[in-house]
NUDO-428507 format. One record per atom (N, C-alpha, C): residue number from 1; atom name; x, y, z. Coordinates in pm, 1 decimal. Example, Ala and Ser with C-alpha at 12.3 -4.5 7.8 and 13.67 -1.06 7.14 Angstrom:
// residues 2
<site><resi>1</resi><name>N</name><X>1319.0</X><Y>-569.0</Y><Z>780.0</Z></site>
<site><resi>1</resi><name>CA</name><X>1230.0</X><Y>-450.0</Y><Z>780.0</Z></site>
<site><resi>1</resi><name>C</name><X>1320.0</X><Y>-330.0</Y><Z>780.0</Z></site>
<site><resi>2</resi><name>N</name><X>1285.0</X><Y>-225.0</Y><Z>708.0</Z></site>
<site><resi>2</resi><name>CA</name><X>1367.0</X><Y>-106.0</Y><Z>714.0</Z></site>
<site><resi>2</resi><name>C</name><X>1290.0</X><Y>3.0</Y><Z>787.0</Z></site>
***
This chain:
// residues 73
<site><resi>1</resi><name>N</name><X>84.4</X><Y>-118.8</Y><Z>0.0</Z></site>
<site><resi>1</resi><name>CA</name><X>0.0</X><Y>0.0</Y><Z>0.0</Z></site>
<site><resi>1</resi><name>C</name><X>88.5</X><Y>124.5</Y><Z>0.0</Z></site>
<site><resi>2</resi><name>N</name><X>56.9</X><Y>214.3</Y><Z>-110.1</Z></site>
<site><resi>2</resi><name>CA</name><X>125.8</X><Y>332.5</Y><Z>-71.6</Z></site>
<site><resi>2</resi><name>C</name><X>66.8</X><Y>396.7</Y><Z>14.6</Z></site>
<site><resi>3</resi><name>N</name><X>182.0</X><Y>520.5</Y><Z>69.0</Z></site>
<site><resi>3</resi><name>CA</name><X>132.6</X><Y>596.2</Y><Z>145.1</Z></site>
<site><resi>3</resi><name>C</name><X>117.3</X><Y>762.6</Y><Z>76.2</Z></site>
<site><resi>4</resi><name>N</name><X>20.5</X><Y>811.1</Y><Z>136.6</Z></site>
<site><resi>4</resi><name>CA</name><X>31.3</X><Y>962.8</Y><Z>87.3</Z></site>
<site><resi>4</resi><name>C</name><X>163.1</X><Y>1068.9</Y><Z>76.4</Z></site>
<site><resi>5</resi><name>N</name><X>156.7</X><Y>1174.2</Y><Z>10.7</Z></site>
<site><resi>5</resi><name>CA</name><X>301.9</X><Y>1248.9</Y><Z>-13.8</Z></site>
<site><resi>5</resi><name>C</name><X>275.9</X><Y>1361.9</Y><Z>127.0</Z></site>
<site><resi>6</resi><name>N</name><X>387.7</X><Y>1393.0</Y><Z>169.0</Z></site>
<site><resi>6</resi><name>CA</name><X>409.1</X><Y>1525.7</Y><Z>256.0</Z></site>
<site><resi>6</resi><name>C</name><X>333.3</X><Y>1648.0</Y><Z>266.6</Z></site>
<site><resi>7</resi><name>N</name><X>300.8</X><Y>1649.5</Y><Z>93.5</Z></site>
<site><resi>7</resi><name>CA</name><X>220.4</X><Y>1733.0</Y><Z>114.5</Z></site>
<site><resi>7</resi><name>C</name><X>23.1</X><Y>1709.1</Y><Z>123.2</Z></site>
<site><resi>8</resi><name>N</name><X>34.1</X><Y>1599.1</Y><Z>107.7</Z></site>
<site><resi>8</resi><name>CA</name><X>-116.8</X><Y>1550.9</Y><Z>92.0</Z></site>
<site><resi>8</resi><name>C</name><X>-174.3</X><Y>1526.3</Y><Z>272.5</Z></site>
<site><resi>9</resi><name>N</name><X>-70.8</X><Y>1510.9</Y><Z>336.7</Z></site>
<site><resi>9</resi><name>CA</name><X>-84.4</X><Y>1453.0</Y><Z>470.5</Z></site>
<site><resi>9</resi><name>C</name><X>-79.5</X><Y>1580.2</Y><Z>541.1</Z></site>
<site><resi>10</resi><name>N</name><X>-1.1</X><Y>1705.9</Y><Z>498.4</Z></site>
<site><resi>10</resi><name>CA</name><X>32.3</X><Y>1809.8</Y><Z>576.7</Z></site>
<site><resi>10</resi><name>C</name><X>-133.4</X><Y>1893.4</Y><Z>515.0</Z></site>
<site><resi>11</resi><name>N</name><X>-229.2</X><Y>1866.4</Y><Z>381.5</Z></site>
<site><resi>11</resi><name>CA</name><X>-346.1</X><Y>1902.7</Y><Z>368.9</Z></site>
<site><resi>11</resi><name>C</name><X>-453.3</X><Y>1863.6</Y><Z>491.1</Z></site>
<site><resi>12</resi><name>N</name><X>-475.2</X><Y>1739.8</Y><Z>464.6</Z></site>
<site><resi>12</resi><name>CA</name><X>-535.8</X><Y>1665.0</Y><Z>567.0</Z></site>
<site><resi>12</resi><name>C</name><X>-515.7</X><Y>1670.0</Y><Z>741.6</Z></site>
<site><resi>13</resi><name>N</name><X>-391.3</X><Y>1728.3</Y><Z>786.4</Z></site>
<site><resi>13</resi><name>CA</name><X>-382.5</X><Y>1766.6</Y><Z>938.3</Z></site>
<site><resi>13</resi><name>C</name><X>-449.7</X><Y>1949.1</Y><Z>919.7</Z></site>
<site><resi>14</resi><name>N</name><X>-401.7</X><Y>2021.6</Y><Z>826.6</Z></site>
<site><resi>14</resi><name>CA</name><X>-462.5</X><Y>2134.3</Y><Z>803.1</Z></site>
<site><resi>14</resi><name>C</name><X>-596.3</X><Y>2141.0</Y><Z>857.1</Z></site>
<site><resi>15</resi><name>N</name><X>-680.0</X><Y>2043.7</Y><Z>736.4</Z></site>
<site><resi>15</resi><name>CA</name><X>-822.6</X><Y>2040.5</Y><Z>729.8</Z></site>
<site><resi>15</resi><name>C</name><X>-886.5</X><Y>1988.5</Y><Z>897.7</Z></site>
<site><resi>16</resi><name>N</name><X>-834.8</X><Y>1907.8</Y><Z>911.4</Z></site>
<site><resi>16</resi><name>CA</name><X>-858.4</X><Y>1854.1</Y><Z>1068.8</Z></site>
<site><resi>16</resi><name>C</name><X>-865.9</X><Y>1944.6</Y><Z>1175.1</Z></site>
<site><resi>17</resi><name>N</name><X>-758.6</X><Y>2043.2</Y><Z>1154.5</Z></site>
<site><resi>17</resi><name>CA</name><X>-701.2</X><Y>2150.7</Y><Z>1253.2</Z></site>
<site><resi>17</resi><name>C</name><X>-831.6</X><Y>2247.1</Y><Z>1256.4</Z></site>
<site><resi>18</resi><name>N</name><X>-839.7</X><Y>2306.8</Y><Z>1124.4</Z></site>
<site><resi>18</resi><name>CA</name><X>-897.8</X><Y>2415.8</Y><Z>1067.2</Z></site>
<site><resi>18</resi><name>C</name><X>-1081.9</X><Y>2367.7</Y><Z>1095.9</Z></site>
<site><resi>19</resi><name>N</name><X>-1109.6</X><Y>2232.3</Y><Z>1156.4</Z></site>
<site><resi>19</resi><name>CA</name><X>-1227.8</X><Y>2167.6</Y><Z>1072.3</Z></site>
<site><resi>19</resi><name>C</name><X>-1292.4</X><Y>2313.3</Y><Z>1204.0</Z></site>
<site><resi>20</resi><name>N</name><X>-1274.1</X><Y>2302.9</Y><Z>1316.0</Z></site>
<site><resi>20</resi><name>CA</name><X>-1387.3</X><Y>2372.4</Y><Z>1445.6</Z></site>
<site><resi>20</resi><name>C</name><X>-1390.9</X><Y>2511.0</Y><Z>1422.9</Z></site>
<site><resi>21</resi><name>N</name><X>-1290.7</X><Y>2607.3</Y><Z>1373.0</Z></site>
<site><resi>21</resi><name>CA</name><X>-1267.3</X><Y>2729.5</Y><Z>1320.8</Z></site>
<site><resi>21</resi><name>C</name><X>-1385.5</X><Y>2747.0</Y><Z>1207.9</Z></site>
<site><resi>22</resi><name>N</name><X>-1381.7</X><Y>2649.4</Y><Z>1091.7</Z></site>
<site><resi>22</resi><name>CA</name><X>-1412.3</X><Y>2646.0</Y><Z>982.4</Z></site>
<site><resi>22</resi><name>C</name><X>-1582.5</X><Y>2649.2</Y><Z>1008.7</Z></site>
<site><resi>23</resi><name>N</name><X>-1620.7</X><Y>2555.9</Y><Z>1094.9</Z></site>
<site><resi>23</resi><name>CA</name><X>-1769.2</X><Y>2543.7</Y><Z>1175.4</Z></site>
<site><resi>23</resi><name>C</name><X>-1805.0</X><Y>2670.6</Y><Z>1225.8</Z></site>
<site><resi>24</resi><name>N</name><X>-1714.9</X><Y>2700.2</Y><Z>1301.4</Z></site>
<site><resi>24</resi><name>CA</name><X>-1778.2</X><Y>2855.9</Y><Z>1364.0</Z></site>
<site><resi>24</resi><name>C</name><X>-1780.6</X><Y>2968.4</Y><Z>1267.9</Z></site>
<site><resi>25</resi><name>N</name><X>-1708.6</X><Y>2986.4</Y><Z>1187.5</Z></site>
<site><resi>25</resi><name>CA</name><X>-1669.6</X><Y>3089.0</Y><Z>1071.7</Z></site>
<site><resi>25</resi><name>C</name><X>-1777.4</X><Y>3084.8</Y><Z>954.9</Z></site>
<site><resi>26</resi><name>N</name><X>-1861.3</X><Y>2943.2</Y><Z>979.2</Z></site>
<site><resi>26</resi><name>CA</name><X>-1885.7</X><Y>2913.0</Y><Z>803.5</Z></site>
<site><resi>26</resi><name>C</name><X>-2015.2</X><Y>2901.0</Y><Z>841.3</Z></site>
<site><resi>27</resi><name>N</name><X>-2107.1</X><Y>2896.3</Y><Z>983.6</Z></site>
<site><resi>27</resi><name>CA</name><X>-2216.4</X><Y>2845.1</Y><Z>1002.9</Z></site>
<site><resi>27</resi><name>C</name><X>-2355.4</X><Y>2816.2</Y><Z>888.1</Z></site>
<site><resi>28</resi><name>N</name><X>-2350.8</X><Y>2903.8</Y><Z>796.8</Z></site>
<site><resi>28</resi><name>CA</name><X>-2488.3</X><Y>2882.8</Y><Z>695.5</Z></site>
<site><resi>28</resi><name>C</name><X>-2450.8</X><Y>2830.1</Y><Z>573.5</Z></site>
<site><resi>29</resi><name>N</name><X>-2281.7</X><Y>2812.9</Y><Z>577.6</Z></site>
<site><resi>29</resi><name>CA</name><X>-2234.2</X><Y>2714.7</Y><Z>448.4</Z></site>
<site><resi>29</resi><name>C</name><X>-2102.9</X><Y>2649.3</Y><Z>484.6</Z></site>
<site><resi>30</resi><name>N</name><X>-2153.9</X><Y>2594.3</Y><Z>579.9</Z></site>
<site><resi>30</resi><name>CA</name><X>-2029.7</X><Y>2509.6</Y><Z>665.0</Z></site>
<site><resi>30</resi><name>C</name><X>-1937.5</X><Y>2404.0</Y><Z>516.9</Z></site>
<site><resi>31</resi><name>N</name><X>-2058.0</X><Y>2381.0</Y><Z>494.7</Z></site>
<site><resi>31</resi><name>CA</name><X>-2046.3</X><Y>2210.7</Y><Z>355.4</Z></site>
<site><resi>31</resi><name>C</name><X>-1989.1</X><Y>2260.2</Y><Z>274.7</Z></site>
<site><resi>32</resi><name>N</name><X>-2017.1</X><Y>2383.0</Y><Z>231.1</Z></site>
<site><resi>32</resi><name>CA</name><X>-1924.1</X><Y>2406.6</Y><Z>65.8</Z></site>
<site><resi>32</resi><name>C</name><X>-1791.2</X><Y>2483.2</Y><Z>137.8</Z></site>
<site><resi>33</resi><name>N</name><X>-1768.6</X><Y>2479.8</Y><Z>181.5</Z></site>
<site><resi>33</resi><name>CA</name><X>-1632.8</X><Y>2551.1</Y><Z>246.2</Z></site>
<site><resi>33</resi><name>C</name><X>-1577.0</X><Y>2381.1</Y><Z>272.5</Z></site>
<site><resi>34</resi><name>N</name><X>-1607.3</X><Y>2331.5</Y><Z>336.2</Z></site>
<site><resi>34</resi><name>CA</name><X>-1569.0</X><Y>2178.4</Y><Z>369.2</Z></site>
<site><resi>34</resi><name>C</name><X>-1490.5</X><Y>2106.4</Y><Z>243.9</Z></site>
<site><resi>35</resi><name>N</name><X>-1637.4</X><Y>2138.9</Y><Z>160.1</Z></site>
<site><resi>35</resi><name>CA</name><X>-1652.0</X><Y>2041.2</Y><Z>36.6</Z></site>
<site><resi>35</resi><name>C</name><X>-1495.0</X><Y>2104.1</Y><Z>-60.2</Z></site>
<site><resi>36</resi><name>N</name><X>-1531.7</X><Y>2225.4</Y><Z>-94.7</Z></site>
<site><resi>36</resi><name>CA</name><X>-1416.3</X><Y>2337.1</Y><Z>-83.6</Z></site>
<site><resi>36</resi><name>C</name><X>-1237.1</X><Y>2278.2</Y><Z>-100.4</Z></site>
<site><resi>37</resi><name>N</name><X>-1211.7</X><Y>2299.2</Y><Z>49.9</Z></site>
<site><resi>37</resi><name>CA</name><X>-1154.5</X><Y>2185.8</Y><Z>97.7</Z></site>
<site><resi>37</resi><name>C</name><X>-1100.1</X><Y>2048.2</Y><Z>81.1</Z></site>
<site><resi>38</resi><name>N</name><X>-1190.5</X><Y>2035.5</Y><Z>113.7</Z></site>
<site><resi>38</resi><name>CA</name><X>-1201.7</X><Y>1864.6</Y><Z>54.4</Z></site>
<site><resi>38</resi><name>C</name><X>-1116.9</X><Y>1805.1</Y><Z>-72.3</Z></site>
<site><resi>39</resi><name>N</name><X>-1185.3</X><Y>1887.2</Y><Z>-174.4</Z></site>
<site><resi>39</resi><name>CA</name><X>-1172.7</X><Y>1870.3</Y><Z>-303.2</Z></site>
<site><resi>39</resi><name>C</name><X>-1030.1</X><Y>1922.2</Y><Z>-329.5</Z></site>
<site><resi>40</resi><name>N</name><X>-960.3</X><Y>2010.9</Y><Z>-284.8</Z></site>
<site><resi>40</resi><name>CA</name><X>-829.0</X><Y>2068.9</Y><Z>-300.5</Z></site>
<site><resi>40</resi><name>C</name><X>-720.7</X><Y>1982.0</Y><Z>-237.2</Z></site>
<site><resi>41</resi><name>N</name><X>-745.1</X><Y>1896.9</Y><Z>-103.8</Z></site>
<site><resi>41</resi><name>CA</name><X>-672.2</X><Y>1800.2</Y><Z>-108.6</Z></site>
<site><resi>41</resi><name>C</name><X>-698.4</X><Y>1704.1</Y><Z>-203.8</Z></site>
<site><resi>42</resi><name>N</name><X>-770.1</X><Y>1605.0</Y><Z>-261.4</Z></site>
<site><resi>42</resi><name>CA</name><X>-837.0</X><Y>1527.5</Y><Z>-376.0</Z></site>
<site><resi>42</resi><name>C</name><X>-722.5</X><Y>1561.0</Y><Z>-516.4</Z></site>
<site><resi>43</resi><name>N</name><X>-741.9</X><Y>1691.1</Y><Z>-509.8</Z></site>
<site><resi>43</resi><name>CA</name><X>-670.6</X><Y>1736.2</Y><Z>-629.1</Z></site>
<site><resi>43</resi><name>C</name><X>-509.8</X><Y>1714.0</Y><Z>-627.3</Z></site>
<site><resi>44</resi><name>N</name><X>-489.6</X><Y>1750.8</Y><Z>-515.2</Z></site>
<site><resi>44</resi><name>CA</name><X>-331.8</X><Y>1700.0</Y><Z>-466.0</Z></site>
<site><resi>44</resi><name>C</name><X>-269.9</X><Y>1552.4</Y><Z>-451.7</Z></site>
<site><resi>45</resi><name>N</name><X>-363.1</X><Y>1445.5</Y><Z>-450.7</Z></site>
<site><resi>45</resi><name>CA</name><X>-345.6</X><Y>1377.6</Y><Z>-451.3</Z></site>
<site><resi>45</resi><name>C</name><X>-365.7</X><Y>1273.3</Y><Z>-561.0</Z></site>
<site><resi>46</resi><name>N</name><X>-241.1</X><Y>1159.5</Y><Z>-554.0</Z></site>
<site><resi>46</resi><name>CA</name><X>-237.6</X><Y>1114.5</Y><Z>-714.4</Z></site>
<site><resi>46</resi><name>C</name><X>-371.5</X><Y>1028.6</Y><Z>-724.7</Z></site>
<site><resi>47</resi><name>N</name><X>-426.3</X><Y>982.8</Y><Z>-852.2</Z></site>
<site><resi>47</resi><name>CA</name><X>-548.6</X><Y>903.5</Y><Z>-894.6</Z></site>
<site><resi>47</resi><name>C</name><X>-603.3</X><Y>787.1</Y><Z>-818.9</Z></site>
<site><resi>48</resi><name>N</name><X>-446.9</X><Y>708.0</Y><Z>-808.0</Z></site>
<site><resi>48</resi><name>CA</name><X>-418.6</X><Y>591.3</Y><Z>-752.2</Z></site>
<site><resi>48</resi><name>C</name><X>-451.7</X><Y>553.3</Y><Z>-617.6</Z></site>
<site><resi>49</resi><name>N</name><X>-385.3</X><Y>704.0</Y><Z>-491.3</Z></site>
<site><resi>49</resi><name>CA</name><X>-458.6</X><Y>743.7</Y><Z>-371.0</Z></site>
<site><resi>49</resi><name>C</name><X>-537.2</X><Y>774.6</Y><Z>-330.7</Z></site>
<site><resi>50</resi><name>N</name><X>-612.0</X><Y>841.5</Y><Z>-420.8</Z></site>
<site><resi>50</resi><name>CA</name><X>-739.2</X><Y>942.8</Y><Z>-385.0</Z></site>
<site><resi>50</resi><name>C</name><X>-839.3</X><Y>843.8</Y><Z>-281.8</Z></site>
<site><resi>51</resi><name>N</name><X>-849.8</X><Y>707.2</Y><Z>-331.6</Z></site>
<site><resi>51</resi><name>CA</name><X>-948.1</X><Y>688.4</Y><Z>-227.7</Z></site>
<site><resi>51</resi><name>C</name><X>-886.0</X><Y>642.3</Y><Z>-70.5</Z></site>
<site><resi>52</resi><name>N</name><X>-782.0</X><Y>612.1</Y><Z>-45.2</Z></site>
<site><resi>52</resi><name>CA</name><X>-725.5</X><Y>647.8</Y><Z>64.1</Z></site>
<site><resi>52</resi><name>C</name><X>-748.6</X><Y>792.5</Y><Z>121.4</Z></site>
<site><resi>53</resi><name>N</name><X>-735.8</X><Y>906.9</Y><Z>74.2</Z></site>
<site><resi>53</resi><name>CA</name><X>-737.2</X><Y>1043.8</Y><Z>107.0</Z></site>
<site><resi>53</resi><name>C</name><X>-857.8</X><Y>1054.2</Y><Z>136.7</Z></site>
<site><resi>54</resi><name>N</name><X>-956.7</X><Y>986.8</Y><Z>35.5</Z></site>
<site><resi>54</resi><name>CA</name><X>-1092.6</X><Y>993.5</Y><Z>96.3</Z></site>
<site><resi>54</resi><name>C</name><X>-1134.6</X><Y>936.5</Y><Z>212.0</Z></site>
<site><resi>55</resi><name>N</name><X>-1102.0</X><Y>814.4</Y><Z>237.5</Z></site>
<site><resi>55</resi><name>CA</name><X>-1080.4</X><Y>755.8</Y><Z>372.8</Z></site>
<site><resi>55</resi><name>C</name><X>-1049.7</X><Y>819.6</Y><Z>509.4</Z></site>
<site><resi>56</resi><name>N</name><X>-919.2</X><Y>915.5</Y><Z>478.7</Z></site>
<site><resi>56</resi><name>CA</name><X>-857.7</X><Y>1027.5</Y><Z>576.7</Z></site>
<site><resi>56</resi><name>C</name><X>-991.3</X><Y>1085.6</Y><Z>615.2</Z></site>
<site><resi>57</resi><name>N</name><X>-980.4</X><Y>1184.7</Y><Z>502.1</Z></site>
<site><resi>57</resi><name>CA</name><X>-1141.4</X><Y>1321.2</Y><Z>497.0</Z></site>
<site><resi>57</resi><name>C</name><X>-1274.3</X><Y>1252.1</Y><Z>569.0</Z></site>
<site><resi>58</resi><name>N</name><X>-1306.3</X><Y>1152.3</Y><Z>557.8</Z></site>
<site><resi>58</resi><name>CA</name><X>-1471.9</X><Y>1093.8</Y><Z>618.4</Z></site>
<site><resi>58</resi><name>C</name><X>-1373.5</X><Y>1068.6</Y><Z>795.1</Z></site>
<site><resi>59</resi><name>N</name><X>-1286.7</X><Y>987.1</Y><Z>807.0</Z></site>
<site><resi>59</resi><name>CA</name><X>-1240.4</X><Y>957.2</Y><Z>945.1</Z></site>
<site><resi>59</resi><name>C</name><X>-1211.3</X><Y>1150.8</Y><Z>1011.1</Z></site>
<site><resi>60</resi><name>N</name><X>-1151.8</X><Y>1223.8</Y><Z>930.1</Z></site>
<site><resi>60</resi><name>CA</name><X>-1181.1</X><Y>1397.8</Y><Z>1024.8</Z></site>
<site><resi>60</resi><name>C</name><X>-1341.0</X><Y>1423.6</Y><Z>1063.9</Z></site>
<site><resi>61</resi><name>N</name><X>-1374.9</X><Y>1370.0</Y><Z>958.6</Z></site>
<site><resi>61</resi><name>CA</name><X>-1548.5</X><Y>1403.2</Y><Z>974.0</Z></site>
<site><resi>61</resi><name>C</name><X>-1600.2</X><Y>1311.0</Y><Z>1121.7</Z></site>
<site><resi>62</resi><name>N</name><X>-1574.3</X><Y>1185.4</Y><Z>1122.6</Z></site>
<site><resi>62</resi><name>CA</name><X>-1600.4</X><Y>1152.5</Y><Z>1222.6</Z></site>
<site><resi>62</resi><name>C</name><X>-1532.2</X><Y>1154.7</Y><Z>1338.3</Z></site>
<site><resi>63</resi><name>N</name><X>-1395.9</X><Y>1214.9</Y><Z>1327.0</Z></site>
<site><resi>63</resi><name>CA</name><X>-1344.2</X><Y>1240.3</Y><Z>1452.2</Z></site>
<site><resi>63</resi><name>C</name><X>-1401.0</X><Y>1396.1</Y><Z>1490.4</Z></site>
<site><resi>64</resi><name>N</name><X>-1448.1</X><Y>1480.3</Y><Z>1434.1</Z></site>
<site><resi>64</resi><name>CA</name><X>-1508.0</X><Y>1567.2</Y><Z>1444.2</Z></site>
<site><resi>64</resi><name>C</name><X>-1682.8</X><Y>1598.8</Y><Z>1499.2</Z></site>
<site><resi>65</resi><name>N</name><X>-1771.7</X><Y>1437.9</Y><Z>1501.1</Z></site>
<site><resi>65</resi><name>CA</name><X>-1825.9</X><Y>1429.5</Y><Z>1500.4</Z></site>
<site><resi>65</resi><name>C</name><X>-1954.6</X><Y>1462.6</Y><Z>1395.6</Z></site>
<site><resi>66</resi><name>N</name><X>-1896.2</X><Y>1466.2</Y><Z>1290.8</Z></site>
<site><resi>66</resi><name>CA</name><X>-1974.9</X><Y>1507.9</Y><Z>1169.5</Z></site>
<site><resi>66</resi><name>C</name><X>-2014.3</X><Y>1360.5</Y><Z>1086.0</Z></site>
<site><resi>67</resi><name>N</name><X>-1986.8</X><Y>1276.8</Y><Z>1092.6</Z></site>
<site><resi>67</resi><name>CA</name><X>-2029.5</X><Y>1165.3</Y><Z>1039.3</Z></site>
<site><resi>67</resi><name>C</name><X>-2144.3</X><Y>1153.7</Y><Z>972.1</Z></site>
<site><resi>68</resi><name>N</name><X>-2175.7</X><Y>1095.9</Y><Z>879.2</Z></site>
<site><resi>68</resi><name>CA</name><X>-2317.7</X><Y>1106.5</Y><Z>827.5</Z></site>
<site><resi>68</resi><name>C</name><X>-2455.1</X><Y>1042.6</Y><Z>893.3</Z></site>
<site><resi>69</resi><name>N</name><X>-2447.9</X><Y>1002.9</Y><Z>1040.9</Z></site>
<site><resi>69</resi><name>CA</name><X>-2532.5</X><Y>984.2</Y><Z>1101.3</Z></site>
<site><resi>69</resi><name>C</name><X>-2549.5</X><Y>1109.7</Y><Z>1243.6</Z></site>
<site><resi>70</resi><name>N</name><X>-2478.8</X><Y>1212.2</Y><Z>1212.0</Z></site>
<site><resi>70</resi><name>CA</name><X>-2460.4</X><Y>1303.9</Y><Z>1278.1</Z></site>
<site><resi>70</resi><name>C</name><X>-2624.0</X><Y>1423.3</Y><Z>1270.4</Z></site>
<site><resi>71</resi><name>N</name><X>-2703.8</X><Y>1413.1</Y><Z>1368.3</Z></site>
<site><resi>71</resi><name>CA</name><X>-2838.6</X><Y>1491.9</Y><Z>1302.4</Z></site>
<site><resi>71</resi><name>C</name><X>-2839.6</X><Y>1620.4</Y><Z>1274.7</Z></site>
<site><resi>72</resi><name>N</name><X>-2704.6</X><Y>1697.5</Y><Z>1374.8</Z></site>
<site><resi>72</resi><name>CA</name><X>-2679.8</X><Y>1840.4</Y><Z>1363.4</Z></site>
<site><resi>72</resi><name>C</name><X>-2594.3</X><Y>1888.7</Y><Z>1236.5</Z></site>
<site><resi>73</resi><name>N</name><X>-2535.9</X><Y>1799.6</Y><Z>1139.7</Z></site>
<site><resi>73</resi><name>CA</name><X>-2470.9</X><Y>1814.5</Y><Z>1057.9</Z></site>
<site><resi>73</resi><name>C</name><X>-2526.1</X><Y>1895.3</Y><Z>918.6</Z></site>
***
């Protein structure tokens, strides 16, 4: 299994960091700022990884408590 590049991993602690800031800052379009996001690491990352990276991005979501069974989300 590969692993992600330096800079794909240093996106993903970003996004993690940034996720409670990003909540309070973004309240009536929390998702497209997310999504935003999201997608800019995606882009950074090669074809081959991406769904690993995606893996990362849903596990912030649920370490964040945003999960898709989350009702306040």
């Amino acid at each position: 299994m590969s692993t992600l590049s330096p800079e794909v991993e240093t996106l993903l602690d970003r996004l993690s960091a940034d996720l409670p800031q990003l909540r309070a800052d973004h309240p009536d379009d929390f998702w497209a700022q997310f999504q935003r996001r999201s997608d800019d690491v995606i882009e950074h990352t090669p074809p081959d990884l991406r769904p690993q990276a995606q893996r990362r991005i849903d596990e912030i979501l649920i370490a964040h408590q945003l999960g898709p069974a989350d009702p306040g989300a």
